[in-house]
N, C-alpha and C positions, 0 to 999 in steps of 0.2 A: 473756449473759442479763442482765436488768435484774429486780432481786429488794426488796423492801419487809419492812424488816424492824424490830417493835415491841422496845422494851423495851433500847434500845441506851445509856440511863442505869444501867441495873439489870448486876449481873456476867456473863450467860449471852446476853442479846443484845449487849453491847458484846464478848463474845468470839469470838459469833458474827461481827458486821460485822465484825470486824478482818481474820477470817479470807477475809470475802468481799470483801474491800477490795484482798486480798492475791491472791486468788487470779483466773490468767489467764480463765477462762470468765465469769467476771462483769465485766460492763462499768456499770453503774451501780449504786447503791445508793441506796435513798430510806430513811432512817431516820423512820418517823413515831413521833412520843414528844409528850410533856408539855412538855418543854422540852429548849433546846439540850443538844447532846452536849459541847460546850463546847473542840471543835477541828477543824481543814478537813484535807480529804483530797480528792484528784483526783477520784475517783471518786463522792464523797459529796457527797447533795443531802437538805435536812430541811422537814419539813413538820410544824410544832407546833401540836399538835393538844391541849387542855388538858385535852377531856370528850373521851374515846374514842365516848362513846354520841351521839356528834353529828359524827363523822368522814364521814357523807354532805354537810355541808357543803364538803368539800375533797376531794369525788369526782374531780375535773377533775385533780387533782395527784395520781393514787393511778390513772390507766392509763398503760397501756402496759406493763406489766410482767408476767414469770415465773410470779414466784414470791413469796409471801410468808411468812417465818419469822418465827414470832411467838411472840417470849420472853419479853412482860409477863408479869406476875404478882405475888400478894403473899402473903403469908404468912396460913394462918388460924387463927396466933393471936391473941389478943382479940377474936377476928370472930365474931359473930353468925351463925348457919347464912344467913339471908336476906344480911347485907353482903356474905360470901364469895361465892355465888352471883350478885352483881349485880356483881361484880368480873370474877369468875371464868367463869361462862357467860354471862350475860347481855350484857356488855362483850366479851366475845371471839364471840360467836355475831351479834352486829352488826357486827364490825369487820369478820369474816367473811365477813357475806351481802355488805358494802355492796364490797369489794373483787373478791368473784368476780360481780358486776354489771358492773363496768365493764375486767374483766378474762376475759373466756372464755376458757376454757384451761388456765387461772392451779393452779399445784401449790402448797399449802397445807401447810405445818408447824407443828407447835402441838408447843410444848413445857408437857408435861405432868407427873409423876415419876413414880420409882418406889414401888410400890405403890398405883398409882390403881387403880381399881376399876369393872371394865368392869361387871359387873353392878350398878350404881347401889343396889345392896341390902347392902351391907356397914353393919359398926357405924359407921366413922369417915367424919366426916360429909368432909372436904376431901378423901377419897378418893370418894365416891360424887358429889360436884358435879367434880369431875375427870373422874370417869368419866360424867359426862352429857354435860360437855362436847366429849370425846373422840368420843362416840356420834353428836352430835347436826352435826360437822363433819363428818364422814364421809358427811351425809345433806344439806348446801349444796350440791352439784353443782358442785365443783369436777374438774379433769381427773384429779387425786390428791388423796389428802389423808392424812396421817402423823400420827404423835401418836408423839411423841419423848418415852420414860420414862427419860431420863439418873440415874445415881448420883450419885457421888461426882464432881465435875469440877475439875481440874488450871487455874487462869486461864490466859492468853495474856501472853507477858513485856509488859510497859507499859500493862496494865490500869489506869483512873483511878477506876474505881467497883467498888469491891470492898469488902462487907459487912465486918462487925467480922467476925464469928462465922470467915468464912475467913480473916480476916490471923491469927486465932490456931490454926488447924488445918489451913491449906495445906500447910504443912510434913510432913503425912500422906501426902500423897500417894506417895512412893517407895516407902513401908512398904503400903498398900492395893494400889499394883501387882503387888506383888509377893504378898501373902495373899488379896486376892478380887480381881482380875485381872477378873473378870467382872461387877464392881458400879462401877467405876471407867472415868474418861474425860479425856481433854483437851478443852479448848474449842477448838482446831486441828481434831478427832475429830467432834465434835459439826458441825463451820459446814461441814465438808467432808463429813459424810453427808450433812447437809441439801442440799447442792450436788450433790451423785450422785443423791440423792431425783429431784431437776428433770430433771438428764442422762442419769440409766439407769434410773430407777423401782429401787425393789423389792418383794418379793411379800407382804410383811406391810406391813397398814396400821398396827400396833403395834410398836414400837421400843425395845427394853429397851438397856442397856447395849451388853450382848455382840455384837447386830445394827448396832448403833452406829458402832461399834471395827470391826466386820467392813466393814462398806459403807464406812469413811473409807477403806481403805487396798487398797480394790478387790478 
């Protein structure tokens, strides 16, 4: 399968490609990002793209493919309820339509977290634009479409972009396995649900942790 996958500068898509770099069923990868991943792999082809909200200009470079896993995202704190949304739905619900245009077929993964919020009506507001966003992919007319609510996630060894916040609390990870077991993931866990998603489906379009970790390991 040949898969498109955002966000491969950030820690959870570059965990992800690595895994699908690695793994036999996947024969290409198209990282589309902001800029270079900043090294070559056989399998790995990049298309920099600097406004997401203008990725119909590089239609022509974005068919042919599966599937696409899509890991951008940002953080909303300091963010204004409208900047998070124009990030967050607005940016991902274009990047969306403009890929299952020139892709029919195409199985669609959005990672999103845990505690989003499917009914759009909760107090915290980056859970209810999560939860639109969720809502409103599920209704592109793609062949699937998932919405991956990972925990706690373990990097992939030789990770090059990895947040401050996890080089000082990665080291948790053994201790979480072993006390919530069911809030916790590897990024191995994670690119290889995503990868099962494409090759066997499964029956929830929503994907907490624990479904996660179940569908990696078949």
């Amino acid at each position: 399968m040949n898969v498109i996958i955002t966000g491969a500068t950030g820690m959870v898509g570059e965990g992800v490609m690595l895994e699908c770099l690695a793994h036999p069923e996947v024969d290409e990868v198209l990282s589309v990002s902001r800029r270079p991943y900043g090294a070559s792999f056989p399998k790995l082809r990049e298309c920099i793209v600097p406004d997401f909200m203008k990725v119909e200009d590089v239609a022509q470079q974005l068919t042919g493919y599966d599937a696409c896993f899509f890991c951008a995202g940002v953080s909303s704190v300091g963010k204004s309820k409208a900047e998070y949304t124009l990030i967050t739905y607005d940016t991902t619900l274009h990047f969306a339509e403009t890929v299952a245009r020139v892709n029919p077929g195409m199985v669609f993964t959005y990672v999103s977290g845990m505690g989003t919020d499917s009914t759009e009506k909760g107090r915290t507001m980056w859970a209810r634009v999560k939860g639109r966003t969720e809502n409103a992919l599920t209704r592109v007319g793609f062949r699937a479409a998932y919405n991956f609510r990972p925990g706690f996630m373990r990097a992939m060894p030789g990770q090059r972009h990895l947040p401050g916040p996890y080089k000082a609390i990665g080291w948790l990870y053994p201790v979480l396995r072993v006390v919530i077991p069911n809030y916790v993931s590897t990024l191995e866990d994670v690119g290889r649900a995503m990868i099962r998603c494409v090759t066997a489906g499964y029956p929830k379009q929503i994907l907490e942790a624990r479904d996660i970790n179940q569908l990696a390991r078949g």
